[in-house]
Each structure stands twice: as structure tokens, then as C-alpha cells.
C-alpha positions as CSV (number, residue, x, y, z in Angstrom):
1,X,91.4,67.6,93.7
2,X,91.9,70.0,91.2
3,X,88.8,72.3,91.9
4,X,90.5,72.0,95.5
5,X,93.9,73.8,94.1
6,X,91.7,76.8,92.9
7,X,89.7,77.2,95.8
8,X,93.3,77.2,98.3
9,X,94.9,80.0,95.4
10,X,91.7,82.1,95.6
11,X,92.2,82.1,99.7
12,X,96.1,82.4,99.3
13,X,95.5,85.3,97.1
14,X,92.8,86.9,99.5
15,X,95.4,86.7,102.1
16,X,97.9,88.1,100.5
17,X,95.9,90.9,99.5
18,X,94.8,91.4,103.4
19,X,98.6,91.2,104.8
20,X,99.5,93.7,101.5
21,X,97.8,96.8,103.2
22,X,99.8,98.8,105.9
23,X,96.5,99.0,107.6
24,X,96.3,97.1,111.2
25,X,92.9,96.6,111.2
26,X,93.2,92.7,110.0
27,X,91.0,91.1,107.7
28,X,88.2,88.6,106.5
29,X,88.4,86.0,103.7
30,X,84.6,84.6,103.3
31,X,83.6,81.6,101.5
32,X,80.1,80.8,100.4
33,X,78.2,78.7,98.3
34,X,74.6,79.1,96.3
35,X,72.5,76.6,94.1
36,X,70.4,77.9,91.3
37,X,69.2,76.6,88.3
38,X,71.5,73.4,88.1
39,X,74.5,75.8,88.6
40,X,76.3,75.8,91.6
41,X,78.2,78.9,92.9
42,X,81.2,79.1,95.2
43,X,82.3,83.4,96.2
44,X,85.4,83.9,98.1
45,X,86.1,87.1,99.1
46,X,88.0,88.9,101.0
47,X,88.6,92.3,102.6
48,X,92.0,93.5,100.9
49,X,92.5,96.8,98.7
50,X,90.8,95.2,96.0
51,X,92.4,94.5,92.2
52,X,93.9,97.7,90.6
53,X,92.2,99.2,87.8
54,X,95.5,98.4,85.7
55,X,95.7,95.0,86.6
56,X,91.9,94.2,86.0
57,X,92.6,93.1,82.3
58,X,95.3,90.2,82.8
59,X,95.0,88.8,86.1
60,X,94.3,85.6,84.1
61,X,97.3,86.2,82.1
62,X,99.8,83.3,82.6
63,X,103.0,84.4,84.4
64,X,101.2,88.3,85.2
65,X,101.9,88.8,88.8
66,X,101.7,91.9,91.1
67,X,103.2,90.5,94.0
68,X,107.2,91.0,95.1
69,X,110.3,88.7,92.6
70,X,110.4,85.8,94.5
71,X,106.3,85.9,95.8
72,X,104.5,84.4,93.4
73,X,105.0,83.3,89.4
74,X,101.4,84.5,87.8
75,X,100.4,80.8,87.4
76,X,97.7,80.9,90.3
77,X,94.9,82.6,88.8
78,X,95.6,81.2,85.3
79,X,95.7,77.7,85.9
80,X,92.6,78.4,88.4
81,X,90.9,79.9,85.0
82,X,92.1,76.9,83.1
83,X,90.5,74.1,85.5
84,X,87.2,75.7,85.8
85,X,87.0,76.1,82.4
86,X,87.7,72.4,82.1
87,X,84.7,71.7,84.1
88,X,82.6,73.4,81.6
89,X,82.4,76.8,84.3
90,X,83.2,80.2,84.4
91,X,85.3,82.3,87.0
92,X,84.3,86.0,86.9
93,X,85.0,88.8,89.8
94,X,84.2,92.1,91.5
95,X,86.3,94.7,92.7
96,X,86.0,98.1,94.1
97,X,89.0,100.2,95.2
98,X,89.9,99.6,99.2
99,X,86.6,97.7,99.0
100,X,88.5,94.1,98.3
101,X,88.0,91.5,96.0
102,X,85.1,89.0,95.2
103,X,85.6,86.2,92.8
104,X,82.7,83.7,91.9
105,X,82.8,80.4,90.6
106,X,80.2,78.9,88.6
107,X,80.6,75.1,87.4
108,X,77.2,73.1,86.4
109,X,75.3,70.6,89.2
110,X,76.7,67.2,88.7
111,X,73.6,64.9,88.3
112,X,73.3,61.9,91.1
């Protein structure tokens, strides 16, 4: 359930990101999945203006937001941080000006 919370910020954030731009020209969120070496990788990414070179360093800060008072608290992206590092994974990202926003999840396979 928890991994489920990050996954719906990651696409709540990649939406907002889209609907931030002035552009018209819509958007995509993708989401995709890879298995390699007992590690499984989930991207999401999505089409947006991409994380600001002066935001870069605490978008896992608790409480750091860039969105409008009364928009968001900062909490998304750290407590996303916090459970994946709780399952013994990593979250790491990739972002180009106007090019959006990938962020990639890495947790180990579970063993059947």
C-alpha cells in the first residue's frame, strides 16, 4: 500500500508539472517497468518543464515545495524518499530544462 502512495505522488506531481506550463499543447505521464539483476525498476515520467536547476538539491527536503500556499505541503516527495528507502531502494531522477522530469525507482526482487 505504501509503495502505492509513492507511485500516485510521482503521477500527481507529473501532472501538476504538465498543467503548470502556459503551453496548450497537453501532456504525457509514462510509467514503465524493467527487471535486471534481481532489481526491479519502476520510471514515471512525464512531459512538464522539468525540475529547476535551484530546486534540484531539496526536492527531498521535507516541507520544500514549489507549488502555490495552499497546493501542496513538501511532504510528497519526502515521504516517497522515506518508504523506498524502507524497502531497502533508492529513488533517483533526470531532468532537463522544458524537457520534463524522469524519476526511477529501484527496490530489490522479492524472492517467491
Amino acid at each position: 500500500m505504501r509503495l502505492e502512495q509513492v507511485v500516485s505522488n510521482l503521477i500527481s506531481n507529473g501532472r501538476d508539472a504538465i498543467l503548470s506550463t502556459t503551453s496548450k499543447r497537453g501532456g504525457i505521464i509514462r510509467v514503465s517497468t524493467n527487471i535486471k539483476n534481481n532489481f526491479v525498476s519502476l520510471y514515471v515520467s512525464d512531459s512538464g518543464p522539468g525540475i529547476k536547476k535551484g530546486d534540484i538539491e531539496r526536492i527531498f527536503d521535507p516541507f520544500y515545495t514549489t507549488k502555490d500556499a495552499g497546493q501542496g505541503t513538501g511532504l510528497g516527495l519526502s515521504i516517497a524518499y522515506s518508504i523506498i528507502k524502507e524497502h531497502s531502494g533508492e529513488i533517483n531522477y533526470l531532468t532537463l530544462p522544458n524537457m520534463g522530469a524522469t524519476f526511477c525507482i529501484t527496490l530489490p526482487q522479492l524472492k517467491s
